[in-house]
N, C-alpha and C positions, 0 to 999 in steps of 0.2 A: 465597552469592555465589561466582562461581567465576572464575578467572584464567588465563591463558595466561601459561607461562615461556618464558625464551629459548631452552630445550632442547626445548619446543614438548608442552610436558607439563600435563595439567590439573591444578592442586593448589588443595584445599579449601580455603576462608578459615578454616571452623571455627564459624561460627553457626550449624550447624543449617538453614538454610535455603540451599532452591535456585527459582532462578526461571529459566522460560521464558520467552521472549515468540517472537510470531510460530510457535507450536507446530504450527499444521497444514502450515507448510511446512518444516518442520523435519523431520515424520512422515514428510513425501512426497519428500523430499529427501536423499540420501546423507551429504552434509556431511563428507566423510573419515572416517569413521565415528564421529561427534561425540558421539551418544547412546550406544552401548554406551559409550564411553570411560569419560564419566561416570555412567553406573549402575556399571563394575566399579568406580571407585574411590570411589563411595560404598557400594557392599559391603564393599570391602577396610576402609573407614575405619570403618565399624559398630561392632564391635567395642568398636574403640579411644575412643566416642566417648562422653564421659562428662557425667553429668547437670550442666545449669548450674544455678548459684546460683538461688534463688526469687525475685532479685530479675530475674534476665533474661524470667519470666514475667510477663504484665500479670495473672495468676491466680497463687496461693501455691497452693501443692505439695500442702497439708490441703486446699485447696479441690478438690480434682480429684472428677471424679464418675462422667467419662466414657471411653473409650478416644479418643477425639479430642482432649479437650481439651487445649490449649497443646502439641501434638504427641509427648505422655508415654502411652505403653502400659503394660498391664499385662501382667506377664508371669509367672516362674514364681515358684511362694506370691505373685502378687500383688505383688510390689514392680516401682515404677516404673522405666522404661528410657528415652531417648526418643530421638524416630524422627524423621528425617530431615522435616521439612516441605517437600512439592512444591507451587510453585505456577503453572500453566500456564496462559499467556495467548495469546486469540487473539481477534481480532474475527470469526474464521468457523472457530472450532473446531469438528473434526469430531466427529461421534457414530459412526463404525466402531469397534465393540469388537477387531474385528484389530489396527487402529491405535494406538488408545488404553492397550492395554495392552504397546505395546512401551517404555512410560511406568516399566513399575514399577509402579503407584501403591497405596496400601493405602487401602482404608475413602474411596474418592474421594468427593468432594464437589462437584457442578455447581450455580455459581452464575451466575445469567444478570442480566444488565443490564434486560432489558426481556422479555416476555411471548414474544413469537416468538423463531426461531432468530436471527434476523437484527436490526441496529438500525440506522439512520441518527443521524449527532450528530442532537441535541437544537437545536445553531443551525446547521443547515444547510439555505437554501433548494435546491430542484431543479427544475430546468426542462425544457422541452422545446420542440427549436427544430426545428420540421420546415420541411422545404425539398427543392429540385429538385437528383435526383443528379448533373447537368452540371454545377451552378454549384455543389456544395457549398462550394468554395475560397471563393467570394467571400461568403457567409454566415459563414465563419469569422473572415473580416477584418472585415467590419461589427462582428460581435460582440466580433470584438477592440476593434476604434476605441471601441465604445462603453464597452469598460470602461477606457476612460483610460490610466494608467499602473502598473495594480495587476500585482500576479504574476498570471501565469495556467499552469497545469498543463494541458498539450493530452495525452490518449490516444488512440492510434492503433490496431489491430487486429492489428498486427506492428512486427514491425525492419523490413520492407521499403518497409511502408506509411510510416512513420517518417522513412525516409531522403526518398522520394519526395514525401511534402508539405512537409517542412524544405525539400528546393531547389527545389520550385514555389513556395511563400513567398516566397522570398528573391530571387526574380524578377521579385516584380512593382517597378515604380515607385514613391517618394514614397511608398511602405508605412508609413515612419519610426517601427516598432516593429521592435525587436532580437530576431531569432526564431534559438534554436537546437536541436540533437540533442541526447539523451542516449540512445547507443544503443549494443548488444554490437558492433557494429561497428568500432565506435571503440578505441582502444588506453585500460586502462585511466588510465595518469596524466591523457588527454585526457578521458576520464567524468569523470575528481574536480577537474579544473581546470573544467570547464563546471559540475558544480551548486557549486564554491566561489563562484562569479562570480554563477550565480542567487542564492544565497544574500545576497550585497553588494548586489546589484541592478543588477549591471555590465547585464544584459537581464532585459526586462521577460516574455518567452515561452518556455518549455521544451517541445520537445514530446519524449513517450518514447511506448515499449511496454507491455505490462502485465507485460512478462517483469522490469522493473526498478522494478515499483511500489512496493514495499515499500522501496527503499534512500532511496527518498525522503522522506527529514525535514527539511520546510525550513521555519521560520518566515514569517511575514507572506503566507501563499500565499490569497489573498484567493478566486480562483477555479480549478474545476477543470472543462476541456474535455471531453467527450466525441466526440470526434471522429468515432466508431464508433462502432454500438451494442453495447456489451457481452452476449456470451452468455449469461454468469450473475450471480446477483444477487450470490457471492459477487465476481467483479470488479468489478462497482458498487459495492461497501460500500469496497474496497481502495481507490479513484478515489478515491471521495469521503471518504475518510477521511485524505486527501492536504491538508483545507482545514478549516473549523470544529473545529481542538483545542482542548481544552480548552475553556478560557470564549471563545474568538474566535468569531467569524461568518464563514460561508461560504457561498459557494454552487458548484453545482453545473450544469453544461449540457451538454443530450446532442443532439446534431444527427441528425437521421434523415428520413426519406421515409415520406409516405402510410401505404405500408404496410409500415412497422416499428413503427407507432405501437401498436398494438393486442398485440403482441408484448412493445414496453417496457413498456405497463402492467401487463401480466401479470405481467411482470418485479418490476419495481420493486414489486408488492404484497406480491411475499415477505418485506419487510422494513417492520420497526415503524418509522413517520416517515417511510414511503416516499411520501406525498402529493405530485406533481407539477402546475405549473405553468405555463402557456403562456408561450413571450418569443417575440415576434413581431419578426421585423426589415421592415422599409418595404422595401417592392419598387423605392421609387424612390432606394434605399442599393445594391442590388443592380444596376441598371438604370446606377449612372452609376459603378461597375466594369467593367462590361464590356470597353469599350474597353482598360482595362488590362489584363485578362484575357487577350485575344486577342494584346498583347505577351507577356506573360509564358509566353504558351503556347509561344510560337516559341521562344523563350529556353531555356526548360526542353528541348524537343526537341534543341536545339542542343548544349546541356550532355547529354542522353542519347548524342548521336551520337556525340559526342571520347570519349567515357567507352567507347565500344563499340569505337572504332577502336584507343584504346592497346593498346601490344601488353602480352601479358602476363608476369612473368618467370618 
C-alpha cells in the first residue's frame, strides 16, 4: 500500500506489498512521473527491509520450497530475504514485453480470469440495437423510455460528440428524463459535482467519452449505452465494465446501422462472454417522435447559432 503526504512525497506503508490497478493505462500514460517514483523508492527501501514474523505468512518459513513462495527468495548461502510483492491489475492488461517490463517485476506470473485475452462480467447481458443513422437520437430515447428510471451510462465517440447530443437531448419536449455531460470540457469541480449528483440519483442519464471511462465508479448503474460503435474490443470491455460489478446484473446496448453490424460481431468475439443479443424498438415508438424531433432540431440549430455569434475573449 502506498500513500501520498502533504509534501507530495511517496512513502511506503511497509507490508511488503504493492498494488496497481488500472496498469495499462498507467503504462501508456505519464502520470508526473508516478512509476519511476515508486520503483526508486522501493529500491531505496530494499535494503532496509526486514524479514516479517512467520506469522505474517499464510505459509511458515520451514515450509518454503520455492523461490516464489509467500514472496521470500533465496539468496546468498541460501538464506531467505524477501521481495517486494507486485500485483498488477488490469481488465485489458497489455502483453508488450517494452511495457511490461518498465514494471520491474521479478519471476512474473500471468493469471487470467477466463481462457481468452479478454472477458465480459459473467452477469452481463449485451445487445444490439440497429437503426437508421437520421433518426439515431430518437432510438436513443425510446430505449431510454423503456428503461424506466434506472441509471443509464451513454458513451459517445468524443468530447465533441458528447457535448452535441447532451444539448440535442435536452431539446426535445416532455423528454422528462434528466440527461447530463460529463466531459473534459467542463471545469473540473463541475465533472465531481455532476457524477456526485449521478451517484444520489439527482439524474437518471450520464453521458461521457471514452477519454473519462475509467473515473467512473458509480454504484447501482443498471445500464450501459453505446451510443457509437466502439473501435476496439478493449473500449468495449472498459463500457461495459461500467455496469454488472461484482455480484449485480447489467446490461449492455450498442446502437449501430446495417452495416456496422458485421464489424461489431467481429468485435465483440474477441472477448470471452461476448455472445450478443437483438433489442428491437417498434417503428411505431420511432414514428410518433418525429414530430418532436423536427422541434428539437430547430432548437438545437438555434442554440448553435448564439453559441457562434458570441464574441470571444
Amino acid at each position: 500500500m502506498w500513500g501520498r503526504d502533504g509534501a507530495g512525497y511517496l512513502n511506503p506503508s511497509g507490508d511488503g506489498d504493492e498494488v496497481v490497478d488500472e496498469t495499462d493505462r498507467l503504462l501508456r500514460e505519464a502520470y508526473q512521473s508516478w512509476l519511476p517514483t515508486v520503483l526508486e523508492l522501493i529500491q531505496s527501501n530494499d535494503d532496509g527491509f526486514s524479514l516479517p514474523s512467520a506469522s505474517f505468512f499464510p505459509c511458515s518459513a520451514s515450509a518454503l520450497r520455492t523461490r516464489r513462495r509467500c514472496g521470500v527468495e533465496r539468496g546468498f548461502k541460501d538464506k531467505p530475504y524477501p521481495r517486494l510483492a507486485k500485483m498488477v491489475l488490469s481488465a485489458t492488461l497489455t502483453q508488450d514485453p517494452g511495457r511490461l517490463i518498465q514494471l520491474n517485476l521479478h519471476h512474473p506470473l500471468l493469471l487470467k480470469a477466463g481462457q481468452m485475452r479478454y472477458r465480459l462480467p459473467e452477469n452481463l447481458e449485451s445487445y444490439k440495437l440497429i437503426c437508421e443513422k437520421k433518426v439515431k437520437p430518437l432510438y436513443l430515447i425510446a430505449l431510454l423510455k423503456s428503461l424506466g428510471e434506472e441509471k443509464c451510462l451513454v458513451f459517445t465517440k468524443s468530447v465533441d460528440s458528447t457535448h452535441r447530443l447532451c444539448q440535442l437531448l435536452n431539446c426535445f419536449e416532455d423528454l422528462r428524463i434528466d440527461i447530463k455531460e460529463y466531459s473534459s470540457l467542463q471545469h473540473q469541480r463541475v465533472r465531481s459535482k455532476t457524477l456526485n449528483e449521478f451517484r444520489k440519483g439527482v439524474f437518471q442519464v450520464l453521458l461521457s467519452s471514452d477519454a473519462l471511462t475509467r473515473e467512473m465508479d458509480v454504484e447501482g448503474v443498471r445500464n450501459v449505452i453505446n451510443y457509437d460503435v466502439p473501435k476496439f474490443i478493449k473500449t468495449y470491455v472498459h463500457r461495459a465494465g461500467r455496469t454488472a460489478r461484482a455480484v449485480q446484473t447489467g446490461r449492455c446496448f450498442t446502437l449501430m446501422s446495417e452495416d456496422e453490424v458485421r464489424r461489431f460481431k467481429k468485435l465483440i468475439g474477441k472477448a470471452e462472454g461476448g455472445s450478443c443479443l437483438d433489442h428491437i424498438v417498434p417503428s411505431s415508438q420511432i414514428e410518433a417522435l418525429n414530430t418532436t424531433y423536427e422541434s428539437a432540431l430547430t432548437k438545437y440549430k438555434e442554440i448553435i447559432s448564439k453559441t457562434r455569434k458570441k464574441p470571444k475573449n
